[in-house]
C-alpha positions as CSV (number, residue, x, y, z in Angstrom):
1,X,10.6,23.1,3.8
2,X,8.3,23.2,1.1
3,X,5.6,21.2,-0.3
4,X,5.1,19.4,-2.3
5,X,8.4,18.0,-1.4
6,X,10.6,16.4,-4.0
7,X,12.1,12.8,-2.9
8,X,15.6,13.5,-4.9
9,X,18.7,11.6,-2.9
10,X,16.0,9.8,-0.3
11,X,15.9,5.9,-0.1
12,X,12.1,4.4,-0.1
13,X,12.0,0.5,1.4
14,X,8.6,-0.8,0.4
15,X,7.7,-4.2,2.0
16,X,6.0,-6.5,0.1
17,X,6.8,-4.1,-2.8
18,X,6.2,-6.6,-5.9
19,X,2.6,-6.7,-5.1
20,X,0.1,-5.1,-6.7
21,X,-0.3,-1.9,-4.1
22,X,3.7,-2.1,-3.8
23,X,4.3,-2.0,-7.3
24,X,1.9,1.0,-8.0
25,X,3.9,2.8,-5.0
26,X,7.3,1.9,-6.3
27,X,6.6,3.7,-9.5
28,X,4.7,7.0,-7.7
29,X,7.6,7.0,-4.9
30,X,10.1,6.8,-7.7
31,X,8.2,9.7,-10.3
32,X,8.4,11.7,-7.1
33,X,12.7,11.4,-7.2
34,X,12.8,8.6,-4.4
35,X,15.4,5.3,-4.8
36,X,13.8,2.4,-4.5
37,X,14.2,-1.1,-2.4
38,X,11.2,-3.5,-3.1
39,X,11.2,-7.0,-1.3
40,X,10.0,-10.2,-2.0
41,X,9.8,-13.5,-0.1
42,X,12.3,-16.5,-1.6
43,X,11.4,-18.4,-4.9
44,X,12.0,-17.8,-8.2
45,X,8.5,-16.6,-8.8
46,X,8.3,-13.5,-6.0
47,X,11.8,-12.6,-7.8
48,X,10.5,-12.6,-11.0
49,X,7.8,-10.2,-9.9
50,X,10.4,-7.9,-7.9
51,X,12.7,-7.6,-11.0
52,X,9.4,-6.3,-13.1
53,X,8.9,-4.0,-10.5
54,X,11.9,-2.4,-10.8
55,X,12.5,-2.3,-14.9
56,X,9.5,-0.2,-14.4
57,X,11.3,2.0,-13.1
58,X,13.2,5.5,-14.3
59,X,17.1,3.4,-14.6
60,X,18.7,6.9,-13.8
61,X,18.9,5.6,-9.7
62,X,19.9,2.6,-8.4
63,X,16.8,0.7,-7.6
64,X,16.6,-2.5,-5.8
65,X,15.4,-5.8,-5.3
66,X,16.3,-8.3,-2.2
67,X,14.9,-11.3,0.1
68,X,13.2,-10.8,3.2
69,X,10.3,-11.6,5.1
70,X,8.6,-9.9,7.6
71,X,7.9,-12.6,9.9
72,X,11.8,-13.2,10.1
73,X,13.6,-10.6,12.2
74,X,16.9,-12.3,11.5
75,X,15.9,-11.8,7.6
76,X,15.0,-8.5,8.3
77,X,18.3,-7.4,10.1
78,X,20.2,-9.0,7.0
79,X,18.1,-6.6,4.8
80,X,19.3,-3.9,7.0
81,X,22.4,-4.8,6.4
82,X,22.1,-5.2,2.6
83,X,21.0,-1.7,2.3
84,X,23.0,-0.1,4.7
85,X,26.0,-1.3,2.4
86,X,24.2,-0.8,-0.5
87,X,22.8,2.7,-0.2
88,X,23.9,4.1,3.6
89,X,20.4,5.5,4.4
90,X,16.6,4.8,4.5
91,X,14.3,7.7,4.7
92,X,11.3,6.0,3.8
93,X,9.6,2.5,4.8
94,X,6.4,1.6,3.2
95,X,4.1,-1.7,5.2
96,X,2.6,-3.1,2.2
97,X,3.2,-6.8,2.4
98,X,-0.5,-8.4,4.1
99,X,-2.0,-12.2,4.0
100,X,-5.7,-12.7,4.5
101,X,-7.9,-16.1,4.0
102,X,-11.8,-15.7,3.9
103,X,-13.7,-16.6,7.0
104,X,-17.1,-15.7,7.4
105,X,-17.6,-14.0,10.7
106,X,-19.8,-16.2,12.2
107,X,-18.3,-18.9,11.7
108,X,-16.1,-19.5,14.5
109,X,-14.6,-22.6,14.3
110,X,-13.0,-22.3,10.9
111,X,-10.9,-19.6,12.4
112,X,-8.7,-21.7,14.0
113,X,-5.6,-21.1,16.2
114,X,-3.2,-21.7,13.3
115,X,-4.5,-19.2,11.0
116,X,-5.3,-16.3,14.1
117,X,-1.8,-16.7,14.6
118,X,-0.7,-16.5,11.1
119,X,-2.5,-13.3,10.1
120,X,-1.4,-11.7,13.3
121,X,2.3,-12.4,12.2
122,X,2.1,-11.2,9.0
123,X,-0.5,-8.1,9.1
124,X,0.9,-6.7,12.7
125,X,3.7,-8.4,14.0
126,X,5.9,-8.1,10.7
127,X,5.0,-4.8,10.3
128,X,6.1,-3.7,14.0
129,X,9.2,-5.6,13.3
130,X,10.0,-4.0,9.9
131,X,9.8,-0.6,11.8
132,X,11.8,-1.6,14.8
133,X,14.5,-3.1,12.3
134,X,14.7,0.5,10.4
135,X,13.8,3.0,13.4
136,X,17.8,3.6,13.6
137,X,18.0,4.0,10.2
138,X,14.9,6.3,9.8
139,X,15.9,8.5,12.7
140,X,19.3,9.1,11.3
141,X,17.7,10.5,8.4
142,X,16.4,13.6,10.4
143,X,12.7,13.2,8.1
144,X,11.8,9.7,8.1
145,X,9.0,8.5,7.2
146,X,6.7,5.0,8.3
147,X,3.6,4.1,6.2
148,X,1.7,0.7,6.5
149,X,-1.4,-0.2,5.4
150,X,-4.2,-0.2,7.4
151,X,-7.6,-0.9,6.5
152,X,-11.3,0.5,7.3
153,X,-11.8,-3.2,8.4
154,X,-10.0,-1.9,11.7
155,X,-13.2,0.3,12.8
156,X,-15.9,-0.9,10.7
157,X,-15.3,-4.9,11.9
158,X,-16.1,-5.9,8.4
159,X,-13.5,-7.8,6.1
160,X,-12.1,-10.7,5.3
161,X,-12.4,-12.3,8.9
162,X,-12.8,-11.0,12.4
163,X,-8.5,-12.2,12.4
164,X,-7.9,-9.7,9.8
165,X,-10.3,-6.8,11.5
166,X,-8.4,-7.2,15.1
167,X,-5.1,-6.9,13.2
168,X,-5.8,-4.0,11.4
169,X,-7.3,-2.0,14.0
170,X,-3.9,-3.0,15.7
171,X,-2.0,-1.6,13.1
172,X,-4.2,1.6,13.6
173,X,-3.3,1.7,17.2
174,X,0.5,1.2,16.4
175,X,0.4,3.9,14.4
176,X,-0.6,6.3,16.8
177,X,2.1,4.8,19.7
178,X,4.9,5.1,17.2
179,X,4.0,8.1,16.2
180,X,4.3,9.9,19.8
181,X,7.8,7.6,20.6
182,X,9.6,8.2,17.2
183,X,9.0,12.0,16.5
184,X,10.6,14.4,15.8
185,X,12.7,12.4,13.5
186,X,10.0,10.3,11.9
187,X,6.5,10.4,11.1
188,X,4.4,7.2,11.4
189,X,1.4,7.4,9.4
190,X,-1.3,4.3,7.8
191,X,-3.5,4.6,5.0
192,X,-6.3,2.5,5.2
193,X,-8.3,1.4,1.7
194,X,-11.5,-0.1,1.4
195,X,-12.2,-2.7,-0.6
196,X,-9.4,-2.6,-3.5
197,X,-9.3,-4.2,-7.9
198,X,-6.3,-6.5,-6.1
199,X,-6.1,-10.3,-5.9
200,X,-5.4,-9.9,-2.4
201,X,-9.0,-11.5,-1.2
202,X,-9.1,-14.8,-2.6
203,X,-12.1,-15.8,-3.9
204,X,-13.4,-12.2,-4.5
205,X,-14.7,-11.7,-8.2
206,X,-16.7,-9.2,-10.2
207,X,-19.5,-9.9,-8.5
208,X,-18.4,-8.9,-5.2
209,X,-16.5,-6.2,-7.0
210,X,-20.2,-4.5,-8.6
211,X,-21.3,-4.8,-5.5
212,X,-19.5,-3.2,-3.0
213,X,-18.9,-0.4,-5.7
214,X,-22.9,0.5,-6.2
215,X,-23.1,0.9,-2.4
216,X,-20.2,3.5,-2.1
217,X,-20.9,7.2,-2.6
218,X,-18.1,7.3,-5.5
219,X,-19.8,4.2,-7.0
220,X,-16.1,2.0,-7.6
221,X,-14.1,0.1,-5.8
222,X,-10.1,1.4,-5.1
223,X,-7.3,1.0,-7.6
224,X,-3.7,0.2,-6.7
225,X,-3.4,4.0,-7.7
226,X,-5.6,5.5,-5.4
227,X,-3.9,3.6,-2.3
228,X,-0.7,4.7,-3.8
229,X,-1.2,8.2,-4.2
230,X,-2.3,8.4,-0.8
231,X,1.0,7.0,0.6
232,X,3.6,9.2,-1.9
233,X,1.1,12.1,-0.8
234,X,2.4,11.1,2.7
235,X,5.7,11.7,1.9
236,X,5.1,14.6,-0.8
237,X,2.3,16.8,0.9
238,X,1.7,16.1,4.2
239,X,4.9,16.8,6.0
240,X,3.3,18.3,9.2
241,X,0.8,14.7,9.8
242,X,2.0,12.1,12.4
243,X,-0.2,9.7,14.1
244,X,-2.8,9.9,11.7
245,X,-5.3,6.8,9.5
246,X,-5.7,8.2,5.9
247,X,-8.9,6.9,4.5
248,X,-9.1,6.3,1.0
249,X,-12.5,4.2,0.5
250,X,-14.0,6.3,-1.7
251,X,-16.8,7.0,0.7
252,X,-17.4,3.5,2.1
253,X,-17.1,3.7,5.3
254,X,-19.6,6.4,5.7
């Protein structure tokens, strides 16, 4: 096979794909050939932002757009379904829905039970479940592919809250177990931004923004573009890579 590989006739699932990461994927995933599934949590808002997604895209395929979320196996297993009618393969998941709230490290008490459990159902459990739902599905496809999105939070211990660290380093480890259990047939990889030009942190403005970007060697912060060239290049260029944490902080880290 060669590379870079063109996605023509594969089926790309992106998770949390009307977000502002998601959304920039959708569109390189789809320039690279790939059909595309985006999904979005109920309410007429998140649908809204799913159906933008996909009039973004090149109407020459049959993109699209359905309910699920992550913390819901049953919802996910209807997905499944939905797609399996819809399309008869998946050859490409993509992790990309997250939740985070700010709490400063030290102080302890604020992160409470409720929200330790919260971000550990979103940011790792959903995204182990999304992958157990679709590892039949990937297999069968003989070249599947896994992505979720890590973060240098995972090794560095600094983000959003000590919660959010532990679950991204779990995602890390995950990465690495799934990658051993579910080869030859799929590769499980993560990229893992620094700090991002998303909403995603709320709270975080300009400020914080000028900041972190004159203490990185590249002097700026991420764009959705970056992190999303990082994952099509997963599926594009970097067909011999399992088990691996792509870092794309622009130098931050170091």
């Amino acid at each position: 096979m060669s590379y870079p590989k063109n996605l023509s006739g594969t089926v790309a699932l992106i998770v949390g794909g009307a977000g502002a990461i998601g959304a920039a994927t959708a569109q390189m995933l789809a320039a690279a050939g790939a059909t595309i599934v985006v999904t979005h949590m109920p309410g007429a808002d998140p649908e809204r932002m799913a159906k933008d997604v996909i009039a973004q895209l090149p109407q020459d395929r049959d993109h699209g757009h359905f309910v699920a979320d992550i913390v819901d196996t049953p919802s996910l297993l209807a997905l499944r379904q939905e797609i399996t009618a819809r399309y008869g393969r998946l050859d490409i998941l993509v992790n990309a829905a997250g939740f985070t709230k700010p709490v400063a490290h030290a102080d302890l008490d604020s992160l409470d039970d409720e929200l330790i459990d919260r971000m550990f159902q979103v940011n790792w459990r959903g995204q182990f479940a999304a992958i157990r739902t679709f590892a039949p599905m990937l297999k069968a496809s003989g070249d599947g592919l896994v992505v979720s999105i890590s973060s240098i939070a995972a090794f560095t211990a600094v983000g959003s809250s000590i919660a959010y660290c532990a679950a991204k380093a779990g995602i890390d480890v995950m990465t690495k177990a799934l990658a051993r259990v579910m080869a030859p047939e799929v590769r499980v990889l993560a990229v893992s931004p620094g700090v991002v030009d998303t909403q995603f942190v709320p709270g975080r403005g300009a400020d914080f923004n000028d900041k972190v970007a004159s203490s990185t060697p590249l002097k700026r912060i991420g764009a959705v573009d970056d992190i999303a060239a990082a994952i099509t290049a997963c599926a594009t260029h970097l067909g011999f890579s399992t088990g691996h944490i792509i870092q794309v902080d622009g130098g931050r880290a170091l």
